[in-house]
N, C-alpha and C positions, 0 to 999 in steps of 0.2 A: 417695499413693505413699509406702509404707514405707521408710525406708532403713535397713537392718542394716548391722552392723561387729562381726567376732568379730578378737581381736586376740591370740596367744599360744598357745603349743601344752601342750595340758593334754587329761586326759579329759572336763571338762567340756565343753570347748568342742568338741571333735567329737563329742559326744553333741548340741549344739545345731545343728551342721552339716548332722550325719542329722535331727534333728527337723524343720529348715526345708524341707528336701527330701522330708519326709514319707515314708523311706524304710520297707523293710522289715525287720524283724530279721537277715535274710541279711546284707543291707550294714551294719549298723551292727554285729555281730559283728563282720565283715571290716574295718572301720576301725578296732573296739576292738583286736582280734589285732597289726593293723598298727604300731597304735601302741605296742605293748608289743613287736615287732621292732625297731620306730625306736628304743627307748633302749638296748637290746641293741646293737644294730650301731655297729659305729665307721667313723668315718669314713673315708676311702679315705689311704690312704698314696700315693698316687703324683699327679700332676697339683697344679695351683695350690692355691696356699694362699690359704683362703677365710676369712673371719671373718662367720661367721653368728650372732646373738641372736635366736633361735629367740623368744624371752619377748617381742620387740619385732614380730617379721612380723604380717601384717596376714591372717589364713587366708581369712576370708572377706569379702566387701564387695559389696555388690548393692542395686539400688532394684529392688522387689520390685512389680515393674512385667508380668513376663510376656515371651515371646518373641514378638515383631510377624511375622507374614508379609508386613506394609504396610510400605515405607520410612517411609512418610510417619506412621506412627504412633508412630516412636520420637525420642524427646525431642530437642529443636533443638541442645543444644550438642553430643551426640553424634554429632548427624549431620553435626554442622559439622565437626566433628574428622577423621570417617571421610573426609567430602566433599575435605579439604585432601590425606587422607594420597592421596587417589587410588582407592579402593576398590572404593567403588560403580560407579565407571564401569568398572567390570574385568566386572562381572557381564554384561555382554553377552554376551560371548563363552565363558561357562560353562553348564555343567548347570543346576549349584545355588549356593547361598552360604549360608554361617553367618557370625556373627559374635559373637565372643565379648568381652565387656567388662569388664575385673575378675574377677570370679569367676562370673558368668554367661553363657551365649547371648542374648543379646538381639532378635537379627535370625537369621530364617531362610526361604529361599525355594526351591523347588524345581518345575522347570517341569513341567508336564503332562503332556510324554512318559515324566519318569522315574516320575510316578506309575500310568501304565499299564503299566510294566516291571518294577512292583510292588519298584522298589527302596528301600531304607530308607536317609534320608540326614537326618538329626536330632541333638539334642545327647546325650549320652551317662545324662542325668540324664531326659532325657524314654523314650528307650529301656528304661530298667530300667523304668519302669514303666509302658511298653505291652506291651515286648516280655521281660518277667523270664525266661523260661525259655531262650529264645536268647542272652542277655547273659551270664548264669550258666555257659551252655555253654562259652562262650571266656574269657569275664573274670580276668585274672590268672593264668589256665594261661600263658602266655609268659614274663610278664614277674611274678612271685610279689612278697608283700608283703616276702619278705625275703632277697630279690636282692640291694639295695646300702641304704643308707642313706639315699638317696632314691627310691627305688621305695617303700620304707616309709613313706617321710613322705608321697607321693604317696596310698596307698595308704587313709590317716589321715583327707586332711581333701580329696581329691579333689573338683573341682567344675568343671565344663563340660567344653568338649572335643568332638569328635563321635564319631558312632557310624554307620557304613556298612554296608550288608547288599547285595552286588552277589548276583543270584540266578542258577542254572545257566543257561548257553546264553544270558548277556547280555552286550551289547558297548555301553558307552558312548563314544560317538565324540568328547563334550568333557566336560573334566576338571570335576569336583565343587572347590568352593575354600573353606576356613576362613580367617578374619583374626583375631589375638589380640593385645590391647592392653592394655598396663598402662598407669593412669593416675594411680597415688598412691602418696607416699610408702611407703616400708617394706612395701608389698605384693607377698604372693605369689602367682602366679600357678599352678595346678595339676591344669591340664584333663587331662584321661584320654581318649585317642581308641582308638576298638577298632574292624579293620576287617576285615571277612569278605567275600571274593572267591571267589564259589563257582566249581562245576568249568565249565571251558569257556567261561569270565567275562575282560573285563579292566574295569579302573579306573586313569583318573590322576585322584590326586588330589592340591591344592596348599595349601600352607597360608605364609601372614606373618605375621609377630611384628612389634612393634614397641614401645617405650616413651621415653615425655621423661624428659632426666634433671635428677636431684635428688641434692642432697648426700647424703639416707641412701639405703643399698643395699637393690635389691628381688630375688626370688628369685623365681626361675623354675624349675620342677620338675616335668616333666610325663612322663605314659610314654604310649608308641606301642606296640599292638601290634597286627598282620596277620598275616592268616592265608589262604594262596592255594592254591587249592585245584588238582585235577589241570587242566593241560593252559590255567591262567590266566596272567594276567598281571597284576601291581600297578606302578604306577609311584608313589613319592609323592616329591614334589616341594617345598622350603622354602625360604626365602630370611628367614631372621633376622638382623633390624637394631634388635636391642635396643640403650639409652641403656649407658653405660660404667659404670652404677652397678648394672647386674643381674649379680647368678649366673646361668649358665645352666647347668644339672645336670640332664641329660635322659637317659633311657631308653629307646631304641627296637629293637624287635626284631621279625623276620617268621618263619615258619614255611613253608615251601614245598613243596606234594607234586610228586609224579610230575608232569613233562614244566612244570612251572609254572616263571614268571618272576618275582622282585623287582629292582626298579631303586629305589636310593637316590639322589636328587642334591641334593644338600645345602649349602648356602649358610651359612657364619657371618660375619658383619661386624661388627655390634657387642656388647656386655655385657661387663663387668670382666674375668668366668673365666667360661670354656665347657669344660665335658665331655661329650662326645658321642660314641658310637659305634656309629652304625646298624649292626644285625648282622641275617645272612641262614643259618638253620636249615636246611640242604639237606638236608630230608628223603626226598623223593622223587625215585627214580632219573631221571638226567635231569634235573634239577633247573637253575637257574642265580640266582646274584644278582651286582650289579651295584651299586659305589657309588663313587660322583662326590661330591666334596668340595673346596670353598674354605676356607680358612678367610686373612681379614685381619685380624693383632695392630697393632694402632698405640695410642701414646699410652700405655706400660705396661699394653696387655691380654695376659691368655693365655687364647689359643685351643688348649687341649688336644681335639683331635680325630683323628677317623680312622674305620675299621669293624673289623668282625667278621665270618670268614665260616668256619663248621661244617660242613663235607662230612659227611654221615651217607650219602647214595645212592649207587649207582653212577652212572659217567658223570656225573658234575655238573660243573659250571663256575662260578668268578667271577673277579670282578674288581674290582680297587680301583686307581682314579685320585686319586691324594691333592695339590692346587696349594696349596700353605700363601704368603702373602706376609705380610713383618714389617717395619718402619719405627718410626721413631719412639721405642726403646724397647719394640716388643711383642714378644710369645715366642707365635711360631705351630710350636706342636708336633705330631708325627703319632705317633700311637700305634693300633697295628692289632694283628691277629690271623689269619690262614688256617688252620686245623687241618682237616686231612684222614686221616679215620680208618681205622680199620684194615681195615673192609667197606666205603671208598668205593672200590671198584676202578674203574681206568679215570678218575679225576679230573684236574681241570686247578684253579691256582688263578695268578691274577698280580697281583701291585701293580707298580703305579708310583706312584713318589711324591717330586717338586719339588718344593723350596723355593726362593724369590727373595728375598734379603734387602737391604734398601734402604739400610740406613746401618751403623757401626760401632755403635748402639746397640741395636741389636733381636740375636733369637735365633732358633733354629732348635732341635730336637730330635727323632732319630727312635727311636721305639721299636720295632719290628715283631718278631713274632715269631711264623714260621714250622716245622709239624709238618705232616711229612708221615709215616704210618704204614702205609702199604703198597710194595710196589715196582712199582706199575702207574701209578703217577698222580705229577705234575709238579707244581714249585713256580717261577715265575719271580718271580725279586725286580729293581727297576729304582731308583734313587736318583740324586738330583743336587740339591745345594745351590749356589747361583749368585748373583752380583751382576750388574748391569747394564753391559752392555760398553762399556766406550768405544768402542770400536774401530764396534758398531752404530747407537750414537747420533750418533757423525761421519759415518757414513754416511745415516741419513734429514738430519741436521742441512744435510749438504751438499746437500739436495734440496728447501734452502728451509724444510725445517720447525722450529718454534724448541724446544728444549730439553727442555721442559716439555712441548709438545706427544710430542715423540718417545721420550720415559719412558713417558707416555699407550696410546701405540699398545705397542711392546713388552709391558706390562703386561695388555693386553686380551688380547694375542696369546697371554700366556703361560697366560693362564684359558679360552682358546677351547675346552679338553675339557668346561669345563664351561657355559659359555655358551651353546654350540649346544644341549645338551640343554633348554635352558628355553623354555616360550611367548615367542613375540616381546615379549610386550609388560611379561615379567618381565626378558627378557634388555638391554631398551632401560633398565629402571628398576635392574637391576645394574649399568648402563655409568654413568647419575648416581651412583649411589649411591658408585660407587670414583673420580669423578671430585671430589667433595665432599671426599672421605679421601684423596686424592695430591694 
């Protein structure tokens, strides 16, 4: 078993990236391009202030071992890792599973039915080269090498991630699941998932993050882009509980035709600084998207989050439910967008968007910003920044419950938009996971 380690962002080293992956000249152009965007672009002016040593990140790291479709073929301490976090036993009640490690897919399994539905459910690196001419099709038309300063970097030295091909006139009735894990110092992470939901199709699909923390800061950088076609439906689904020493700088974006569905529900809980803001391209008349967002800052994190949602059709609809909670010192910020254009006749678009803030030391901040350019179509905006009442807490308190328990329930009560929207048995491991962090 090979073990590689490329460490530092230079042309050399994404010239070895594409070598390892034994790519084609298409994508090693498009990393080369990429990366001569990345030193061009500067960094974002708005959101947390980040301190990245690009010269220090760790791009790529893998034992050059192969993806297992056997459990039992992938090496014992990974599986012990996976086995603690809860993972594998999740696959029961899925389609399929990938799992990604560092900078590889290692594990990937996909049962019988989906391969008589002739669905494509793989790592993004195995795709390009069975499926080159369908990947080139969609590949970075959404989200371009030189969108933001991290779609470029992304773009540079990209590696795992999945890739999903739902085909016309297909319904899968349990959700597809990715798990992505950083495991070492100063690494970044930078999977690329592309997901094509053809017409008359739906997909949920769910994905977790996770990372142990370490004194140096690892980065996280990855783009999402879907693409759903007429009269579909995409749900994707995440719950990121990265260690407090990760950037999370992510890029996700869906494309929507006629009469089709995106639903974003989107979970942030742990890493340093989070930038996120799943955005829905309502292209097709009738259109609708839909995004549900947590986000918890504690222990001086900022969670800069929110969405994006572009009316292009007629009649289209979304909506943005934004629960930010801050404690401890953290800045759970909401920064959004609704822009309804000048041919979306007949649109509707509405946020809401809560904050709870737990002590004098944490923050709040909302940014949104609302265009509507026709006079047929509706903007509803809804806000509320809030503490914890006494006046509710004397009242479970009087009911026998103690203190701490009755913070507990109120706080669940107040994430319930977004809680219901998860599998049971994500929404049971969101209830630990904020009961650890309160």
């Amino acid at each position: 078993m090979i073990k590689i380690e490329i460490t530092g962002l230079n042309l050399e080293n994404i010239k070895k990236i594409s070598k390892i992956k034994n790519e084609e000249d298409y994508f090693l152009n498009y990393r080369i391009e990429s990366y001569n965007n990345f030193l061009k672009i500067k960094d974002p002016e708005f959101g947390p202030k980040y301190d990245i040593d690009y010269d220090k990140i760790i791009y790529y790291k893998s034992n050059d071992d192969g993806i297992k479709k056997n459990w039992d073929l992938v090496s014992e301490n990974i599986k012990c890792e996976f086995k603690d976090l809860g993972v594998i036993e999740s696959e029961k009640n899925l389609d399929g599973i990938g799992i990604q490690y560092e900078s590889e897919v290692i594990y990937h399994n996909m049962i019988k039915e989906l391969e008589e539905k002739n669905v494509i459910f793989t790592s993004i690196d195995d795709a390009i080269k069975k499926y080159p001419d369908l990947v080139k099709k969609y590949f970075g038309k959404l989200v371009s090498n030189k969108d933001n300063k991290f779609s470029a970097l992304n773009s540079c030295v990209f590696s795992g991630g999945s890739f999903i091909y739902v085909p016309k006139n297909t319904v899968l009735d349990r959700p597809l699941q990715s798990y992505f894990r950083i495991n070492s110092r100063l690494m970044g992470q930078f999977e690329r998932t592309l997901i094509i939901v053809d017409d008359n199709s739906s997909l949920h699909y769910i994905e977790g993050c996770t990372a142990p923390t370490y004194s140096d800061s690892s980065l996280h950088a990855a783009v999402v882009e879907i693409f759903v076609g007429k009269n579909s439906k995409c749900r994707y689904s995440t719950i990121q509980n990265w260690a407090v020493n990760v950037n999370n700088l992510v890029t996700k974006r869906a494309l929507v035709e006629e009469n089709g569905q995106m639903e974003w529900i989107d979970g942030n809980i742990g890493s340093l600084n989070t930038m996120k803001y799943p955005a829905c391209i309502l292209k097709g008349d009738n259109s609708s998207g839909t995004c549900i967002t947590i986000s918890i800052a504690t222990n001086n994190q900022f969670q800069d989050t929110g969405s994006r949602m572009i009316h292009l059709g007629k009649n289209t609809h979304s909506k943005i439910i934004s629960k930010s909670i801050a404690l401890n010192g953290g800045n759970a910020t909401y920064r959004g967008k609704i822009d309804i254009k000048k041919n979306a006749h007949n649109s509707e678009g509405s946020l809401k968007c809560d904050t709870l803030i737990l002590d004098d030391l944490s923050k709040s901040d909302t940014y949104p910003v609302n265009i509507n350019q026709n006079k047929t179509s509706n903007i509803y905006h809804e806000a509320t920044v809030s503490k914890i009442s006494e006046d509710n807490l004397n009242y479970l308190m009087s009911r026998g419950i103690s203190r701490e328990k009755a913070m507990e329930l109120i706080i669940l009560g107040f994430i319930d938009d977004f809680k219901k929207e998860l599998p049971v048995e994500y929404a049971v491991e969101l209830n630990q996971l904020l009961k650890k962090i309160l």
